[in-house]
Phi, psi and omega in degrees: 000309177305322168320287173343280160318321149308306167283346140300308174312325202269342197263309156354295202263324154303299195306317178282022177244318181268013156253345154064066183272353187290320172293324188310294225305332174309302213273010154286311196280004160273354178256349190253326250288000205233007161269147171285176184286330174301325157307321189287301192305318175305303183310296182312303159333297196283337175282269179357312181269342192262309180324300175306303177311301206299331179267278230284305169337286195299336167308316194303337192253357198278351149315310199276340192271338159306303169322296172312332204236321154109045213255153183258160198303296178321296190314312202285332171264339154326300201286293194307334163311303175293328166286346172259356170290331174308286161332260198310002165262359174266015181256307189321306176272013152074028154229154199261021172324309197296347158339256172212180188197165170319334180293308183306319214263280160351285174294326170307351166300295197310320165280153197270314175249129179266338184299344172283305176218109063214045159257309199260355178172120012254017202280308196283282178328029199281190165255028162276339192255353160290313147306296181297346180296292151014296198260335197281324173254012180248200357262040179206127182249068163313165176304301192285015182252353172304290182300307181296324168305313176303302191320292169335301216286313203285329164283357168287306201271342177283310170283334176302326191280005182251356180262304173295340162285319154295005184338295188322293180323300195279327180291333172272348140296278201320264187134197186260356170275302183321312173325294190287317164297335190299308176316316179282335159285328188291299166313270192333316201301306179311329194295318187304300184329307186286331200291332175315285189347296210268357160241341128025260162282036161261302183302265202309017197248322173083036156248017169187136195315000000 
């Protein structure tokens, strides 16, 4: 049981680093600015909730997509290595490119609902939190190795909607410095993370000792 309860935590808490909703609260509370507070919460709820599916999917499938593709496990954590050393050094510089972007922002004028996009994927949903789910299931998904995953992404998502439902609150402690050093600690951690990733799959590749 105590594994078990280790290996939520560790996937949890990875995840909630790389989806980073705490780095999100600008650019929510700049896309909600022109909402009351009872919408904004509901808009979190749903990205939230759109967040989850969107990671449960891709654990669940990412076997098929290896398959489907002819990718072997190693190569496949080389690249998620790299995609997430991309992600930590733009968290190191308190910016979110891999994230979201001006394209993103730009259509989000326009829609009456955000929750889907550009909130729950790619600002929650990136392909940094898409690659670890992934790599978190393969390159073998037993059932009980499901339910640890699912669990993780579903206690990942339960704080995001409680860190974006609180968007006000944590931006007026924090401030836009607090954001950015939290961020930038969240960033170092992912950077150690990929690089695991990423020589991980060089020993399986057998490139290395």
């Amino acid at each position: 049981m105590g594994t078990v309860l280790k290996e939520i935590f560790t996937i949890s808490v990875t995840l909630f680093f790389i989806v980073d909703p705490i780095g999100a609260v600008p650019s929510f509370l700049a896309l909600t600015a022109d909402d009351h507070q009872e919408k904004r919460e509901i808009t979190a709820r749903k990205a939230s909730i759109y967040c989850c599916l969107i990671l449960v999917f891709f654990s669940l499938a990412g076997k098929y997509v290896f398959e489907l593709f002819g990718i072997g496990f190693p190569a496949f954590r080389i690249a998620g290595g790299v995609v997430l050393g991309l992600v930590g050094l733009d968290m190191l510089r308190a910016h979110r490119t891999t994230q979201e972007g001006k394209v993103e922002f730009i259509e989000a004028a326009e829609k009456d609902d955000i929750a889907v996009t550009p909130l729950a994927i790619p600002m929650l949903a990136g392909p940094g939190a898409l690659s670890t789910v992934m790599m978190f299931s393969a390159p073998v998904l037993s059932p009980g190795k499901a339910v640890i995953v699912v669990t993780g992404i579903f206690l990942t998502c339960f704080f995001t909607y409680v860190v974006l439902r609180t968007a006000n609150t944590i931006n007026r402690l924090l401030g836009k410095t607090g954001t950015r050093i939290l961020t930038r600690i969240m960033g170092l951690i992912i950077l150690a993370v990929a690089a695991q990733y990423f020589l991980d799959g060089l020993k399986g590749a057998g490139l290395a000792g």
